[in-house]
N, C-alpha and C positions, 0 to 999 in steps of 0.2 A: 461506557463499557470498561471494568476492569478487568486486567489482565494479571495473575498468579503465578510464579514461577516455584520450584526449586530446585536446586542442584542442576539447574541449565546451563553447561560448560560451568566459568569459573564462578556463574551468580548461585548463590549457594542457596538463599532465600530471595525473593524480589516483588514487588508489587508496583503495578505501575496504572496510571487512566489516560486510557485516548481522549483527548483535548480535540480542539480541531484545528490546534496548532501543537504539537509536540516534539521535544525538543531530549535527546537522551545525550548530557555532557559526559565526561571523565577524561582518565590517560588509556593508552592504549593495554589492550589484554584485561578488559574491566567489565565484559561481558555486553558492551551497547549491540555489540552485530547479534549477537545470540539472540540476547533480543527482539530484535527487529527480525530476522529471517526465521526466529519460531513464530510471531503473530503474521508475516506474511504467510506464511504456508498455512494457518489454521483460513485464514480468509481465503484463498484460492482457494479452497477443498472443504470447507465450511458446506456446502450446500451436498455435498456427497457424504458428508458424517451424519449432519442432521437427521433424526428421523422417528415417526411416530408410527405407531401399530393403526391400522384402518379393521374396524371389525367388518365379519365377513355380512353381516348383516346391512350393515351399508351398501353393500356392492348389490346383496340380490337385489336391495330396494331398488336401486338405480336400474338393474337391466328389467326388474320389472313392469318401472314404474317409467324409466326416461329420465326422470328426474328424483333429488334425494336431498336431503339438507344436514349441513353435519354443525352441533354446537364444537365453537371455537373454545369456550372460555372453560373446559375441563383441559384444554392442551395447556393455554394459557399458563393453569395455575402449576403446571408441570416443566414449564423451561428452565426451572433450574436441575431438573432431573436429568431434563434431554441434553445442556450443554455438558453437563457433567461426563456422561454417558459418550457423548462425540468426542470431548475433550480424552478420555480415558484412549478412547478407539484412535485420536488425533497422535497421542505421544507415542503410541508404538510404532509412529511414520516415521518419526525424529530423523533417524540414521539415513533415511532414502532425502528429506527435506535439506539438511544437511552435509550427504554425501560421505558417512563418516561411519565407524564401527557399532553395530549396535551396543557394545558393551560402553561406551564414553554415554549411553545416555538411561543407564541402568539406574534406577531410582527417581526419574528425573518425573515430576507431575508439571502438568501445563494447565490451566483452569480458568476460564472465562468466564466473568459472572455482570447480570445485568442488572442496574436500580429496578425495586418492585414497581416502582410509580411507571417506569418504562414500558412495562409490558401490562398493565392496567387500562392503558389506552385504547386496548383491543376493538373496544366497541366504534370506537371514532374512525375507524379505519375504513379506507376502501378497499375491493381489489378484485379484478377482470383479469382472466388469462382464458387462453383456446391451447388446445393440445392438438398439434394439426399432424396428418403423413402423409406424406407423399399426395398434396396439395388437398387433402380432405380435409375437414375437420370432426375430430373425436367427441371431444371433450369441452365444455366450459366450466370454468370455476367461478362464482362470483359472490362479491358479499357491498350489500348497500351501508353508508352511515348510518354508524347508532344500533345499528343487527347485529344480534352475537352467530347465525346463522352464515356458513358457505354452503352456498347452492351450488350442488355441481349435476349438469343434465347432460345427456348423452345425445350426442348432434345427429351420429347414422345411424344407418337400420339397424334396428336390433336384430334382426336374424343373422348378421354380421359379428358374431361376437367378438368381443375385443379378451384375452386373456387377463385373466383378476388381475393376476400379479401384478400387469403395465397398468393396470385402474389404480393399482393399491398406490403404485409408487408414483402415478401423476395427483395422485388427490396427497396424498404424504408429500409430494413436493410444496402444491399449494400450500398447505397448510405452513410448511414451514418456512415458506417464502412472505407469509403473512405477518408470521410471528416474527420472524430475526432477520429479513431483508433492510430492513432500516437502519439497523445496527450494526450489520456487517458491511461494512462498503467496498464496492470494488475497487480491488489493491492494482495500484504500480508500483513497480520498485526499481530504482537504479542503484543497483550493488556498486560497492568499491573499486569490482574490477569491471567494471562499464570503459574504462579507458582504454583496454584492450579488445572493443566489444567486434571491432573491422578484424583483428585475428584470431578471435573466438569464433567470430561467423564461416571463417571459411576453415577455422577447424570441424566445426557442427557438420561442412556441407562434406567433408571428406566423411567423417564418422557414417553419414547417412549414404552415402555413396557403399563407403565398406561394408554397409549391412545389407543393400540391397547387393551387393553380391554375394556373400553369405548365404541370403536366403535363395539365392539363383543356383546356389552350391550344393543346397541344404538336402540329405536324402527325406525323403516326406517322411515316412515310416517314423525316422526319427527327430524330426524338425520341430524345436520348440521356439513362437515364433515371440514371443515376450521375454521369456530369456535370454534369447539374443539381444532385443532390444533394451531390455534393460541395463545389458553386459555394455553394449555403446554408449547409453547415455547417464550411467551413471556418476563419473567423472568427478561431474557437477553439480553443486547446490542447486536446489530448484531456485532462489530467485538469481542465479546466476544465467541457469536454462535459460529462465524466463527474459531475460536482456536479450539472450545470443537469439531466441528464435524471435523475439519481438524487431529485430532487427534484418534479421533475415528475411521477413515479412514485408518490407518497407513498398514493398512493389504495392503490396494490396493493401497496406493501410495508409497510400499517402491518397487514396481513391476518396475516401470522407475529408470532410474537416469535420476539425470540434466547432464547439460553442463560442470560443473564444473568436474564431477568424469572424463571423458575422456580428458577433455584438462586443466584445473587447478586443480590438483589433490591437489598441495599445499597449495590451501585455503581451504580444507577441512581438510589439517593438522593442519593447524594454529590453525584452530577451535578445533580439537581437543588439540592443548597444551590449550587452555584455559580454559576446562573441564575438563580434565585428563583425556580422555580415550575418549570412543565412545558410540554410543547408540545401541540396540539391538531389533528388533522388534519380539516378539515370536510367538507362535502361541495362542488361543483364545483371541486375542488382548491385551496380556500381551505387556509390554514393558523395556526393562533391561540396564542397564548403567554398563557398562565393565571400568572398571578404568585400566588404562595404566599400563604394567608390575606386572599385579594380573591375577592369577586362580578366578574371583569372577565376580558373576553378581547380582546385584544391584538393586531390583524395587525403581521403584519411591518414594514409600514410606522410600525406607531406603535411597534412595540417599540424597544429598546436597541439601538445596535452590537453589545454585548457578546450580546447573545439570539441576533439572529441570524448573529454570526458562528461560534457555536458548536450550531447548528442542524444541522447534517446531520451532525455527531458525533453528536449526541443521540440521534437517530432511528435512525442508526446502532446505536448500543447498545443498543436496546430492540428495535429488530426484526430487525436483520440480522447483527450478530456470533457469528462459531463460533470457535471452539477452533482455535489455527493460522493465522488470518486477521494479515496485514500492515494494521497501521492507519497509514497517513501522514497526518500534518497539516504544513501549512506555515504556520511561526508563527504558535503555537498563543494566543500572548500577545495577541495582536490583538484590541483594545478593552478588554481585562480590566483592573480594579485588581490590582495585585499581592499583595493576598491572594488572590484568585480565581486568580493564576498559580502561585502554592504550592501553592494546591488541584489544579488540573490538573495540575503534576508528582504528585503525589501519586494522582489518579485511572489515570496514566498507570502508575504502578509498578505499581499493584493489576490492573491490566489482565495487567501481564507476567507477573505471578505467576499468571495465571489463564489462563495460554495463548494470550494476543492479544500476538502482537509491533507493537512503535512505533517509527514511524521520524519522526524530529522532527528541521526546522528551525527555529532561534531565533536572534533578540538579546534573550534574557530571562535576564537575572541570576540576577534573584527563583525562576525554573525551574530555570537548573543548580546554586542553590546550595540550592533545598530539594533536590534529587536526591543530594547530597551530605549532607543531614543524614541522608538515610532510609538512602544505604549507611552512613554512620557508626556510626548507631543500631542497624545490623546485624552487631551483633557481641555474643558471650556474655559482657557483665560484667557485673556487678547494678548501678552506678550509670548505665550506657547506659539499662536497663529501666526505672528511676524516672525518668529524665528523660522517655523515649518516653513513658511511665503519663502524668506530670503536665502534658506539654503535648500530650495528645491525640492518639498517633500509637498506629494498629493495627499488631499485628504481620504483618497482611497486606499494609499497605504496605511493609515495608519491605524491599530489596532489595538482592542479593549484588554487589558490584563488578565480577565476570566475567561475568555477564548483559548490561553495558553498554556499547557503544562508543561512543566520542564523538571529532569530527573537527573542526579550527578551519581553513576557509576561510580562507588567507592567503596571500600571496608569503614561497614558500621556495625559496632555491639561485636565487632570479633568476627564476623563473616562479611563475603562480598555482595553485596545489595544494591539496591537502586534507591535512594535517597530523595524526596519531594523538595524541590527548590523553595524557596517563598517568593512570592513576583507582588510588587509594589504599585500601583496604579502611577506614585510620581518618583520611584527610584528605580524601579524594573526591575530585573533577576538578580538574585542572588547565588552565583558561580563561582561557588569556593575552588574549585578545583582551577581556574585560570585566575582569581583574584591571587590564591597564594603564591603561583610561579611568577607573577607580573610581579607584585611587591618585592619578594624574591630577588629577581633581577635587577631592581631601581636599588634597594637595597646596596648590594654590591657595585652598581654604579657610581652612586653615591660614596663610596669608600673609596673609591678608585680615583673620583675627583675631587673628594675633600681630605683623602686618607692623609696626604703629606702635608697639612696645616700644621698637623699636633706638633 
């Protein structure tokens, strides 16, 4: 999947590819968040832009008939149409996605485009769903291997009829869940202000408080009950929201585990050596950080930066990650000592190797250049193997060089842009943007300790 910007805050022009590991460097005010919080928000709400016309013809066949069969491969050759079309519908969110004036987003295009051989594949596909209500079932959609055909048949009575419209837009979803569910992955994101996320929550629960008395307030005649809502939660960037209520939730999502707690149980260890301990969810939505080999629990308040700014990763990985899942962090390095930033490249590889894509912003060295030992290390010679053995690196972290993309926020050609790194199978990234301040620095070291010879 590429992703197209322009005039997105300060990125003027920009082009970037989801990897299944991505990586967006620079210095700070260089457009890496713009980035990242315009492709999360097309992914949240992707499935509400997408959309295809259903002829009305379709619909009689089916209440005629019970059943109706629709060809896939005219939508198919149309997905460049349809994301264009959402994308357009997408950018005029910008200002709600971002929280900010709509004029800062005036001229700005946002443009997602997918390789043809991508969406070629159509035929190879499976796909089952039921549209159920209130414990009935409506609707089935289904399409076998190697069928260009979805069959969609009507489960109840037909003298029951169901209104087109909800026909039109469950057979329009399928279809476009057929097309571009593969490609769009379901995003998490932990924004920058994740560290604050214990006093965003209980700012969230006031706001929602104030509204429900508001609307207790409210004369009906003239009660509008989304503008008010909107008026409280506008505040905030949506992947900001999305932290504050995902955290808020912690009641009902510590109920699952992920995939991780029954069959990688040791990338939740890992995770834990890098916090010292584990997290705790109480009851009236308290939440408590247990430090390794202590009687002690810990709120938020009295714990570390580094605890809670890597707190709704955590929770994250123990109860909500699947296979396929988009994990975004916006600098991930935030509060950590840089051995604990070696370790998070390293929990980060092992993720990719296990099905979870990463998309990461950084100014962390210590991150792009353990990223760079582990492709290194990934290559078949016997002295690579005795190094990895003797300083403690699994073969499951370590990761192939074409899995990664990585992008340096910079001015290039006169405007500010995203710049493709080149990654070497046995020298790894090339990170201008931290190789010149490191030299930099040793540089006038170097003068400082040899300056008085001359």
């Amino acid at each position: 999947m590429k992703i197209s910007v322009k005039n997105l805050g300060v990125l003027e022009e920009a082009e970037f590819e989801l990897g299944e590991l991505t990586l967006i460097c620079g210095g700070n005010n260089t457009g890496k968040t713009y980035a990242t919080y315009a492709l999360f928000g097309f992914l949240q709400y992707a499935k509400s832009l997408l959309k295809v016309e259903i002829p009305n013809q379709t619909i009689k066949v089916l209440l005629r008939d019970g059943v109706t069969r629709v060809d896939i491969e005219p939508y198919a050759v149309k997905t460049d149409n349809i994301l264009r079309d959402s994308c357009l519908e997408y950018t005029q969110h910008l200002p709600r996605i971002f929280a900010s004036k709509r004029g800062h987003f005036k001229g700005t295009t946002f443009q997602v485009s997918l390789e043809p051989e991508a969406i070629s594949s159509i035929k190879s596909r499976t796909f089952e769903r039921r549209k159920r209500s209130a414990e009935v079932d409506l609707l089935s959609l289904s399409k076998d291997e190697g069928e260009k055909d979805l069959v969609i048949s009507l489960l109840m009575d037909k003298t029951r009829l169901l209104p087109t419209r909800m026909i039109k837009e469950v057979i329009s979803d399928g279809i476009i869940e057929l097309l571009f569910d593969q490609f769009f992955p379901r995003s998490f994101i932990a924004s920058a202000e994740r560290t604050g996320a214990a006093i965003f929550r209980k700012e969230l629960n006031f706001a929602r408080n104030r509204l429900l008395e508001e609307m207790s307030r409210a004369n009906s005649s003239d009660f509008e009950p989304m503008e008010l809502l909107f008026k409280s939660y506008q505040d905030y960037p949506v992947p900001v929201e999305n932290n504050v209520d995902f955290i808020r939730r912690l009641e009902t999502i510590t109920k699952e585990d992920s995939f991780l707690v029954e069959k990688y149980p040791q990338v939740l260890n890992n995770f834990a050596d890098i916090i010292g301990g584990e997290y705790i969810a109480g009851s009236n939505d308290a939440i408590y950080f247990k430090p390794a080999r202590r009687q002690l629990e810990l709120t938020m308040d009295e714990s570390s930066s580094a605890v809670r700014s890597l707190l709704d990763i955590g929770f994250y990985l123990r109860h909500v990650a699947e296979p396929g899942d988009l994990l975004m962090v916006d600098e991930p390095e935030l509060n950590l000592h840089p051995e604990n930033q070696r370790r998070i490249a390293r929990l980060f590889a092992r993720l990719v190797n296990l099905g979870i894509r990463v998309f990461v912003t950084t100014h962390s060295d210590y991150i792009v250049k353990e990223l760079n030992t582990l492709i290194m290390l990934n290559q078949d010679k016997p002295y690579l193997k005795q190094i990895a053995e003797e300083e403690g690196y699994q073969s499951e972290e370590l990761i192939a060089a074409e899995k990664i993309r990585v992008y340096i926020a910079e001015e290039a050609r006169r405007y500010q842009t995203l710049v493709s790194a080149n990654i070497d199978p046995e020298l790894g990234i090339e990170a201008r943007s931290f190789d010149e301040t490191i030299n930099k620095m040793n540089e006038i070291q170097e003068a400082i300790v040899w300056g008085g010879d001359g």
